[in-house]
N, C-alpha and C positions, 0 to 999 in steps of 0.2 A: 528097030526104030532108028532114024538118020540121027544121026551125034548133033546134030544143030535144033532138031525140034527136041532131044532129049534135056538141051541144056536150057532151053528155053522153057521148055515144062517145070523146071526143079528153079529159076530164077522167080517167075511165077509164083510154085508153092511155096518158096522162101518169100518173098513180097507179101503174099498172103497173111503169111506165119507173122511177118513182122521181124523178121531177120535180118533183115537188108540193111544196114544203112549207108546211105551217099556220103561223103567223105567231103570236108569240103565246108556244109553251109552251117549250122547247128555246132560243129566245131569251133569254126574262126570264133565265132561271137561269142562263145562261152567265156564267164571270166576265169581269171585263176584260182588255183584252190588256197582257201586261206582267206582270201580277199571278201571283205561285206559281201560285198556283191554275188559270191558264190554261194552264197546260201538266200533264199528268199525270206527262208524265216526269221534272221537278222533286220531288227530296228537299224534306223539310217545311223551314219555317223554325223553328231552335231558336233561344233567346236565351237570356243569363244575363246578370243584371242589366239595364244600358242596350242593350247588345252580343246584334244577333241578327246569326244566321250560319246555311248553311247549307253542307251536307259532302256529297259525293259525287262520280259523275264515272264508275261503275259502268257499261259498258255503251254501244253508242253512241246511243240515243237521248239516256238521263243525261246523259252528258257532252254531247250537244249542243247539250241545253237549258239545261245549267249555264252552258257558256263565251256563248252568245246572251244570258242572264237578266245575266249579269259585268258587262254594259253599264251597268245600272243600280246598282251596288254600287259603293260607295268601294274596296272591297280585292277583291281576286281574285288566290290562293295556287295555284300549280301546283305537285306535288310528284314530284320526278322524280329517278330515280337511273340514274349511269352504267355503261353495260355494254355487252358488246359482242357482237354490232356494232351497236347503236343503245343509246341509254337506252331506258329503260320508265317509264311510270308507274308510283305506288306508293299504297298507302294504309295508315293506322296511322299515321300522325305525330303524335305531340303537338304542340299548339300552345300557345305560351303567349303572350300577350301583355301586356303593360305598359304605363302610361301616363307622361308623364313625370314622374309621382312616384315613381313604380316601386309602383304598385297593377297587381295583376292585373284586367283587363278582360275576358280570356276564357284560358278554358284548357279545350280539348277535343282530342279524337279524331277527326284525317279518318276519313271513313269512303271515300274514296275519293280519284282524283289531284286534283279540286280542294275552293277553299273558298270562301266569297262571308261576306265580311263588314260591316256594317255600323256604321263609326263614326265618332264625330263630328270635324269637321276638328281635327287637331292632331299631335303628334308622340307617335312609339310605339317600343317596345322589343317584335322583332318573335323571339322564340326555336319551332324547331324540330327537334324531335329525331326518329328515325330511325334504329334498330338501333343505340345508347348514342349516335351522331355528330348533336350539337346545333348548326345552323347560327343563326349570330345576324342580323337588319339591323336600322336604324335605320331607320323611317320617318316620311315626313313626309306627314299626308293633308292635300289643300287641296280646299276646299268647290267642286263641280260637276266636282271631275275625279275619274278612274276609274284606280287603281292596278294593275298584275298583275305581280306580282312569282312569277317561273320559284326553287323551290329544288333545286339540284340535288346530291343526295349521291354521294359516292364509289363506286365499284363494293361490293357485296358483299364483307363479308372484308374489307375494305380497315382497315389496321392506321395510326392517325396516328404518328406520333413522339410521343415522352412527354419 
């Protein structure tokens, strides 16, 4: 066989196969690794003001790309209430958060069990509420480290003392 139809037969069965690929278009436009954008399963990035965040957790590719993406984030919120026989995850908490002058920095709605926030080193007033049951913490963010603080509410129903 002539070395020119040979190579053209095996370009062919490779094209067929699915081997091939053009170099060039499907590259350029990819994003970077790390970034929102390179994963689809990634909820969008919202901000308000300085403070962006994102909410979700929906599902298990979501969540899997949320808790992997947390890596890169100062704060990473799990929202979890107990019941039995395990806890569940939950979504619908308000969050409020504070800085130490007591300005609000963010106040939203998970949209699912986690949240990935992004802010700058210092100390926060961390409020979440949760069928009227509003858990409080203090936090302290330090520059290059990664937070994940687990909140976990009371069963359902569960009545506090007054």
């Amino acid at each position: 066989m002539h070395p020119i139809k040979f190579v053209r037969k095996m370009m062919l069965a490779l094209i067929l196969a699915g081997a091939v690929v053009t170099p060039g278009f499907a590259e350029a436009d990819e994003p970077a690794a790390g970034s929102p954008a390179a994963s689809p399963s990634l909820p969008p990035v919202q901000s308000q003001g300085q403070t962006e965040f994102m909410t979700g957790g929906i599902g298990l590719d979501e969540s899997e790309a949320i808790k992997k993406e947390g890596s890169s984030w100062p704060l990473m919120l799990e929202f979890v209430q107990a019941d039995t026989p395990r806890a569940e995850y939950i979504s619908d908490a308000k969050v409020t958060i504070k800085d130490k002058w007591g300005n609000v920095v963010l106040e939203a709605n998970a949209e699912g069990p986690y949240m990935l926030i992004r802010l700058a080193p210092d100390r926060y007033s961390l409020y979440a509420t949760h069928e009227s049951v509003t858990l409080h913490r203090e936090l302290k963010l330090v520059k290059g480290q990664n937070r994940k603080i687990k909140l976990l509410w009371p069963p359902s129903g569960y009545k506090t003392a007054q």
